[in-house]
N, C-alpha and C positions, 0 to 999 in steps of 0.2 A: 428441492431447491436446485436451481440451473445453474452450472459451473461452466461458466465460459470456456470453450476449448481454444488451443490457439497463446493461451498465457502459462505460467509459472508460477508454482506459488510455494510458500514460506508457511513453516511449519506455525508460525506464530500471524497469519492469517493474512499476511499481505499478496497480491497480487503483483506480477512482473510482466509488461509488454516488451518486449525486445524488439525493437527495427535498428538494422544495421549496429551504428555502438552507441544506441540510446535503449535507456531503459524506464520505462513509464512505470511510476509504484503508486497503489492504493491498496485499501484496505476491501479483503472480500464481502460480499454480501452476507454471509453468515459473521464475521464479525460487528460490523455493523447493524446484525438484527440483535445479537447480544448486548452489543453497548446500548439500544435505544436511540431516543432524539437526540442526536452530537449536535452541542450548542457552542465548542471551540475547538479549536485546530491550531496547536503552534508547528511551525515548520520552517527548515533551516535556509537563510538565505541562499540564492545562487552561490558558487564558488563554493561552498563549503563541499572540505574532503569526507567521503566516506569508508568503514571499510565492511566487508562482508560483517551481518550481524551485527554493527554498530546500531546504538539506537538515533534516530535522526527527527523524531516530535513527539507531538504527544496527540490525545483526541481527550473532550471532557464530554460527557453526557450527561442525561438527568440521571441516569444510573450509576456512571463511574468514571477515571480515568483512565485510561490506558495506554503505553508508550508503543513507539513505533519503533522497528527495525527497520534496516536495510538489504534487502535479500544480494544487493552486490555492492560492490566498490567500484568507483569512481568521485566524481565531481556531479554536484547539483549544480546543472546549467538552466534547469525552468522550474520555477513553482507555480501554484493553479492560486493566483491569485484571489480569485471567485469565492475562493471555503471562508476570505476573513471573513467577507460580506453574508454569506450564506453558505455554511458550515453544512446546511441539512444536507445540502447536494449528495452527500456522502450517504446519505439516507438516501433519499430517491434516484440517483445512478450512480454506483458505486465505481461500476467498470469504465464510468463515459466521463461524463461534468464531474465525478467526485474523485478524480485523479489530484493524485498530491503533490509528486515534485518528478523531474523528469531527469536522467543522471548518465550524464557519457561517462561509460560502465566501462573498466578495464578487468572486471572479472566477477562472475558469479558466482554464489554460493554451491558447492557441491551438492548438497541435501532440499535443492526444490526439487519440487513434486510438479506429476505432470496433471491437467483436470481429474483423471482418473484417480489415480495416489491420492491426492486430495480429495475428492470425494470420501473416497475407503474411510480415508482417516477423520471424516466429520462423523464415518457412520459410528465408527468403534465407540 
């Protein structure tokens, strides 16, 4: 499996882009191939505060549900409106169309992992 290089990621399988003081969150491709087909997506309006490790939605599949963290703190300024409509996105591009909510970030979790770290700890 191909770990994007270039991102951040969260021991509980979220992905982080960072440009300037926005940060882009989804869920990795290996969690995503664990949940299956995700048929719902809740996610928190813009404005809402978050803080490192807060949890900020959920994902339902045919398999299961699962909540989401936040690998940092800020404020939710964009959600990916796209997942009410078609949730799969998450399924077939994780890193791209299936981005969740976007969060001018005043501070990051200490314990992301770099592609590599992440890797290791899928292989363990």
């Amino acid at each position: 499996m191909s770990i994007p290089e270039g991102l951040k990621y969260a021991k509980t399988h979220e992905w982080v882009l960072i440009e300037g003081d926005t940060a882009t969150i989804g869920i990795t491709a290996f969690a995503q191939e664990q949940l299956g087909d995700i048929t719902f997506v809740e996610l928190p309006p813009a404005g809402t505060s978050l803080g490192s490790g807060d949890e900020f939605g959920s994902v339902e599949s045919v398999k299961a549900a699962s909540e989401l963290y936040s690998p940092v703190s800020g404020e939710v300024i964009a959600v990916n409106a796209d997942l009410e409509e078609s949730p799969g996105l998450i399924n077939s591009d994780p890193y791209h169309g299936g981005w969740m909510i976007k969060v001018k970030f005043s501070g990051l979790s200490p314990e992301l992992l770099s592609s590599a770290d992440y890797s290791k700890l899928l292989e363990a």
